[in-house]
VEXVEX-29063 format. One record per residue (C-alpha): residue in one letter; y, z, x. Coordinates in steps of 0.1 Angstrom, whole numbers, plus 5000, padded with zeros to 4 digits. Example, Ala and Ser with C-alpha at 12.3 -4.5 7.8 and 13.67 -1.06 7.14 Angstrom:
% VEXVEX-29063
   domar      y      z      x
       a   4955   5078   5123
       s   4989   5071   5137
% end
This chain:
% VEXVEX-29063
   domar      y      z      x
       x   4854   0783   1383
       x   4872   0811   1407
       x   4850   0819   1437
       x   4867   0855   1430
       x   4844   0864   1405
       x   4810   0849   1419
       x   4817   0868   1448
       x   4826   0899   1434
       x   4801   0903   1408
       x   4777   0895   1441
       x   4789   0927   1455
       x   4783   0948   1429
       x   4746   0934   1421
       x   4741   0942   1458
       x   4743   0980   1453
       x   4722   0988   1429
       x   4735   1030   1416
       x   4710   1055   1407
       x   4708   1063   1366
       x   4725   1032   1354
       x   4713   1015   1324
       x   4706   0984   1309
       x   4725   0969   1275
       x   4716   0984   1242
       x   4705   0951   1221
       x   4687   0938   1194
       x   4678   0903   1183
       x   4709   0877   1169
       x   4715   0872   1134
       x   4701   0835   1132
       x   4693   0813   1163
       x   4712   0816   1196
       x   4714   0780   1190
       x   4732   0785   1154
       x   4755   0809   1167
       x   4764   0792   1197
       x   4774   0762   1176
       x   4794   0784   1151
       x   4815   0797   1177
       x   4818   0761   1199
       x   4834   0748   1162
       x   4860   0779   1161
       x   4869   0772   1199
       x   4872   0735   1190
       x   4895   0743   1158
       x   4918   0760   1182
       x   4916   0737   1212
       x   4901   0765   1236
       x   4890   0753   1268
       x   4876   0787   1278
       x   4849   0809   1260
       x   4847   0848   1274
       x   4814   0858   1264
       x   4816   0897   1261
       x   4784   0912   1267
       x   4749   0888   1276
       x   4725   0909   1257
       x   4690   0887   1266
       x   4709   0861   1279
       x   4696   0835   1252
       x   4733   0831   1238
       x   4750   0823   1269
       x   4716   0798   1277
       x   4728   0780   1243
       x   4764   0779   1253
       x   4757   0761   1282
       x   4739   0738   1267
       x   4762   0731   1237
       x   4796   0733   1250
       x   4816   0703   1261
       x   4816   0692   1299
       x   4848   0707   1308
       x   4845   0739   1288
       x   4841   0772   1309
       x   4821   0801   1300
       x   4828   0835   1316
       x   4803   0860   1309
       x   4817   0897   1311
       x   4789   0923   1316
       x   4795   0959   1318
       x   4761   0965   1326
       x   4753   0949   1365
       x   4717   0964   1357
       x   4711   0939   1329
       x   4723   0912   1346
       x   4703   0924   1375
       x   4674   0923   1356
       x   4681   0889   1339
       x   4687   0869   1373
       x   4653   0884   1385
       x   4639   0864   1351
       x   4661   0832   1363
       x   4690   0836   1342
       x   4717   0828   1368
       x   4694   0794   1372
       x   4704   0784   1338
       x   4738   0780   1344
       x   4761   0756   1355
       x   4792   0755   1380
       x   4817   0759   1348
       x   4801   0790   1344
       x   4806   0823   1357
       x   4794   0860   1356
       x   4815   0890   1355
       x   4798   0919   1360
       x   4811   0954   1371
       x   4805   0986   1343
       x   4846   0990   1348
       x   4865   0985   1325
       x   4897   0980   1343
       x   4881   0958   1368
       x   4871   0931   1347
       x   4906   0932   1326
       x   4923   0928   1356
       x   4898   0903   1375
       x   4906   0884   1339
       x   4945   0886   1342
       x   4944   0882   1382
       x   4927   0846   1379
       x   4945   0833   1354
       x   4929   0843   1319
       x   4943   0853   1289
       x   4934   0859   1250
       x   4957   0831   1236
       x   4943   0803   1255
       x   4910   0816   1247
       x   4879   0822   1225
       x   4867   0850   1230
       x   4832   0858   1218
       x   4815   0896   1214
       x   4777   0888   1216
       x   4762   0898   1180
       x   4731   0909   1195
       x   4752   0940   1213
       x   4741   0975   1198
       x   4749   1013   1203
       x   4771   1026   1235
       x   4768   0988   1246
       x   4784   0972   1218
       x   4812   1001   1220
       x   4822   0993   1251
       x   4821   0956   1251
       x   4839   0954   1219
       x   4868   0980   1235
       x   4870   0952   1268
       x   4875   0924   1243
       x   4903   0944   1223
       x   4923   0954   1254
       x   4919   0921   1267
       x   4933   0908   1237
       x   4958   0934   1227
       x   4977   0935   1266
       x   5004   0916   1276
       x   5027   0912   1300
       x   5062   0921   1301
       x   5091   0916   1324
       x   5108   0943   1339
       x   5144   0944   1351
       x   5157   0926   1383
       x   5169   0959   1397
       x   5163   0994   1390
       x   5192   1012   1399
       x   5205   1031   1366
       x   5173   1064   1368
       x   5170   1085   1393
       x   5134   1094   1406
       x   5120   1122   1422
       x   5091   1122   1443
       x   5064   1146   1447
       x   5030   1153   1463
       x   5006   1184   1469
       x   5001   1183   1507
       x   4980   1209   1530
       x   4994   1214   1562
       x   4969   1201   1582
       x   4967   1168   1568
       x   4969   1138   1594
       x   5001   1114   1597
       x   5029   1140   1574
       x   5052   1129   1593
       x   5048   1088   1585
       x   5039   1102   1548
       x   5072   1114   1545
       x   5089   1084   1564
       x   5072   1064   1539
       x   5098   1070   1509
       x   5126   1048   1505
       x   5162   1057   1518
       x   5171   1058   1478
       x   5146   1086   1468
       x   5171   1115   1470
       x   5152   1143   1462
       x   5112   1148   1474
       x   5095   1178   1455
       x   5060   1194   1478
       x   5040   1218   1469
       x   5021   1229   1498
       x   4986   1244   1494
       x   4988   1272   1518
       x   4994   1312   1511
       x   5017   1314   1549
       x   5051   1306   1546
       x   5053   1296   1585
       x   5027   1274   1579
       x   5047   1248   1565
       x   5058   1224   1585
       x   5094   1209   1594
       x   5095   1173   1576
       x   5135   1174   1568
       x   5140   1154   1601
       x   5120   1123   1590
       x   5137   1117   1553
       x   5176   1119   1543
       x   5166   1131   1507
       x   5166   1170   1494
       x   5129   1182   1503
       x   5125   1212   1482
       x   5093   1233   1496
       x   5073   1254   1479
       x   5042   1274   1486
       x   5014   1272   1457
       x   4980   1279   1470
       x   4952   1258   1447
       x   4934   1288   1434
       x   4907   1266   1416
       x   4939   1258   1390
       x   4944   1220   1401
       x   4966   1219   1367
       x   4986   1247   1375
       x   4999   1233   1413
       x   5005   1201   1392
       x   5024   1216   1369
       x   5043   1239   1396
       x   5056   1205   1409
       x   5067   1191   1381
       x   5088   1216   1372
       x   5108   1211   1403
       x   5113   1176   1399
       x   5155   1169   1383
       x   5146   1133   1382
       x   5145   1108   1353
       x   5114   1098   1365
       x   5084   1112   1383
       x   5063   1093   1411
       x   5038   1113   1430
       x   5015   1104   1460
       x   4989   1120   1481
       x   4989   1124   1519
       x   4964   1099   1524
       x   4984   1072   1501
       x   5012   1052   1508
       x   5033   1023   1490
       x   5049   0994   1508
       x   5084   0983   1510
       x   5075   0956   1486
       x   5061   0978   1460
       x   5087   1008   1462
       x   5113   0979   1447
       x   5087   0975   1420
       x   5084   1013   1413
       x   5124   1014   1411
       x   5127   0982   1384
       x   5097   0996   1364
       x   5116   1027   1363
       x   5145   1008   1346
       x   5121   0993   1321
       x   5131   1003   1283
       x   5095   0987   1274
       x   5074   1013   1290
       x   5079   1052   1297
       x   5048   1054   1318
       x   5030   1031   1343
       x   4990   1033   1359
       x   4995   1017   1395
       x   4957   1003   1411
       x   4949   1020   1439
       x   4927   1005   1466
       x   4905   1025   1491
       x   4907   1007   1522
       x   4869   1010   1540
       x   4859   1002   1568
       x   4890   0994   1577
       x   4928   0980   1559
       x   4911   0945   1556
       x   4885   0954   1528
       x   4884   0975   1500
       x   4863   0998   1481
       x   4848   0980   1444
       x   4821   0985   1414
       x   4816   1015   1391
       x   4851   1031   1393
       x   4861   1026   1426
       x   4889   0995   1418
       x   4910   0997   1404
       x   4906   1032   1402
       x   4941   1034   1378
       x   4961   1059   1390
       x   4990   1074   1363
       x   5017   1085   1389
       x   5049   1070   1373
       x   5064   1082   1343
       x   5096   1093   1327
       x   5103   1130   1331
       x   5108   1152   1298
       x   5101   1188   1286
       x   5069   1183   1268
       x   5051   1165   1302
       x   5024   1187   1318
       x   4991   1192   1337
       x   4960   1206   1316
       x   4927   1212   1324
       x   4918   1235   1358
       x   4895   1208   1372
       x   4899   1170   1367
       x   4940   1179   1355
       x   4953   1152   1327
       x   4988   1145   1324
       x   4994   1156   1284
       x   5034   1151   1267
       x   5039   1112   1277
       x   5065   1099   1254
       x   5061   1057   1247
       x   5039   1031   1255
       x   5020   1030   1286
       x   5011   1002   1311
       x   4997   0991   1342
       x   5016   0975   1377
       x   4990   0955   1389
       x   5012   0940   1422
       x   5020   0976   1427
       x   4990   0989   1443
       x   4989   1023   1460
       x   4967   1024   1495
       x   4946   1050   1500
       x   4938   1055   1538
       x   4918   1085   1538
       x   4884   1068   1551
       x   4909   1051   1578
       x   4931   1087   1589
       x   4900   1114   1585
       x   4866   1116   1597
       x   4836   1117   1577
       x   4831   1151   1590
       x   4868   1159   1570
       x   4864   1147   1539
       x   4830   1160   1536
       x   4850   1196   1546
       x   4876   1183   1517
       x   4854   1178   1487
       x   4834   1211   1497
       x   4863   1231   1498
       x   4874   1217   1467
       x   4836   1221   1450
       x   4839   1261   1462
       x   4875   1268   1444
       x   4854   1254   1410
       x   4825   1282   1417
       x   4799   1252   1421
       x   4810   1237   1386
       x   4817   1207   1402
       x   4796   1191   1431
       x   4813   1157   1443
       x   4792   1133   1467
       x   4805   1113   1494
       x   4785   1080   1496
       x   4781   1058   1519
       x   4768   1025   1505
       x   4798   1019   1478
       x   4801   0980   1480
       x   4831   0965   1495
       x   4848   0933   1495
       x   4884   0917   1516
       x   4912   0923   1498
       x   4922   0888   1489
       x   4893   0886   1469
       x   4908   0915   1443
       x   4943   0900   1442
       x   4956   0875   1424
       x   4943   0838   1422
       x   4968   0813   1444
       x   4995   0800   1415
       x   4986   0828   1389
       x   5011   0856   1395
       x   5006   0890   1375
       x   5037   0907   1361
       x   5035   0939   1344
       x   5012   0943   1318
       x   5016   0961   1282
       x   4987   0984   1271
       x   4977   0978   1237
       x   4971   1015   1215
       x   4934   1017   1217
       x   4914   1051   1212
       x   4888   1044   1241
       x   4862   1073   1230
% end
């Protein structure tokens, strides 16, 4: 089995977070046994080597597929719950299994489909089980993992992206660390670079023409607890086909700007999620569990009239035209733990929960597990293209 996921799912059951809950379950129709047998005859029918177990429930179902499956049959286990399986490997339950079994446990969504996709699993050349004893919120959830899992695919995009033109943007304070490498950090092809500087002075935006060829079109827009409306002042600056926007603290490699311009060119997809990966404590390791990776980030999409910002706090992006998908090789990196003090982001997220009137009160923590980077990319041998959202209603 990939080491990826024992190790992972290790990090997150290290860090146990405050108010999470256990699965919502009941007892199986029939025996564990019965129903591990039904669904070891469907897998055999359709000559599945791999059985993705959504959801352990008490555990007694993946005990009998252990047991009953053939010797060189793997079970995955996907838990959105790392409390329950906390909870169960304190009774023994990671005992019970074998080394062609594995846990997958993280209450992301996103995580697990891509910790799926990145070592080498897929829907088609699997059965994929939703544990019958799953009830309430917890059977919800599971049973929307196993339909985006099924229901995504991947795509090619275009060799090279050179028939749109993109504009990118950013909201940047003038203070912020490193503008000057922000700005370098755009391709030579980006012509134009739309920022919308948070400030109420004019003179106190800085000079950054010098460090990029493209058009940099300024404009003063003070936040003035409207995080939609500085959004929206951007956009409306942007001539582009397409729209890519970054923060200060984020950048894109060489690599992945190429990536960005081809997806661009893409007549499958009008808008793409990019992962984006908080380095901590330093460019080695990132940030994982509960939201943290891949922390999907919609900042590439085609530009049109009806595209705009709502909401004054936590701003959605409303008016996409087409399908949506995700660029999982196209991760942005988010440096801020690497170019700020604690001592400025803690300033940051205060200043920020004072323009919402105390509505909003965000918490910096300090025990978030982390794990190397090469543990949350790709297996060796199974590349990740592009990948298709399926149309699922996730409430």
């Amino acid at each position: 089995m990939p080491h990826n996921f024992e190790l992972y799912s290790a990090r997150i059951l290290d860090y146990s977070l405050a108010g999470q809950q256990q699965e919502e379950f009941s007892t199986c129709p029939g025996t564990a046994t019965e129903t591990a047998e039904k669904h070891l005859r469907f897998a055999d029918r359709r000559g599945a080597d791999t059985l993705i177990l959504f959801g352990a429930a008490d555990g007694r179902l993946a005990e009998a597929l252990v047991k009953k499956k053939r010797a060189n049959q793997e079970l995955v286990i996907c838990d959105l719950y790392p409390e329950q399986i906390r909870q169960l490997n304190l009774s023994g339950f990671d005992k019970t299994l074998d080394e062609s079994c594995a846990i997958l446990t993280d209450s992301s969504i996103w995580a697990q489909l891509l910790l799926l996709f990145q070592n080498g699993y897929g829907a088609t050349e699997s059965h994929l089980i939703l544990n019958p004893g799953l009830t309430g919120k917890s059977k919800s959830r599971h049973q929307n993992l196993q339909k985006i899992f099924s229901g995504t695919k991947n795509i090619e995009i275009p060799n090279k992206g050179e028939s749109s033109t993109i504009s990118a943007a950013a909201i940047l304070s003038p203070d912020e660390p490193e503008l000057e490498k922000f700005i370098s950090c755009f391709p030579d092809w980006i012509e134009e670079i739309v920022l919308v500087w948070d400030c109420r002075e004019s003179e106190s935006i800085p000079e950054l023409r010098k460090f990029h060829n493209a058009e940099i079109i300024n404009i003063r827009h003070p936040l003035n607890a409207d995080f939609s409306a500085q959004r929206n002042c951007m956009l409306t600056h942007c001539s582009g086909d397409w729209i890519i926007y970054l923060d200060a603290d984020e950048r894109l490699d060489n690599e992945n700007w190429e990536i960005v311009r081809r997806a661009a060119a893409s007549s499958e997809c009008k808008s793409w999620y990019l992962p984006r990966m908080t380095f901590y404590p330093d460019k080695d390791h990132c940030r994982v569990g509960y939201g943290l990776w891949p922390d999907l980030q919609l900042r590439l999409f085609k530009n049109n009239d009806k595209i705009k910002f709502v909401n004054k706090i936590h701003e959605q992006l409303t008016g996409l035209e087409g399908s949506t998908g995700i660029l999982p090789d196209c991760p942005i990196e988010h440096l801020t733990h690497l170019l700020k003090s604690r001592e400025k982001i803690e300033l940051k997220l205060k200043s920020f929960d004072q323009s919402t009137d105390g509505r909003f009160n965000h918490h910096l923590g300090t025990e978030y597990p982390h794990i190397l980077n090469d543990f949350i990319s790709p297996r060796k041998g199974c590349e990740v293209g592009p990948l298709l959202l399926p149309d699922i209603n996730m409430s």
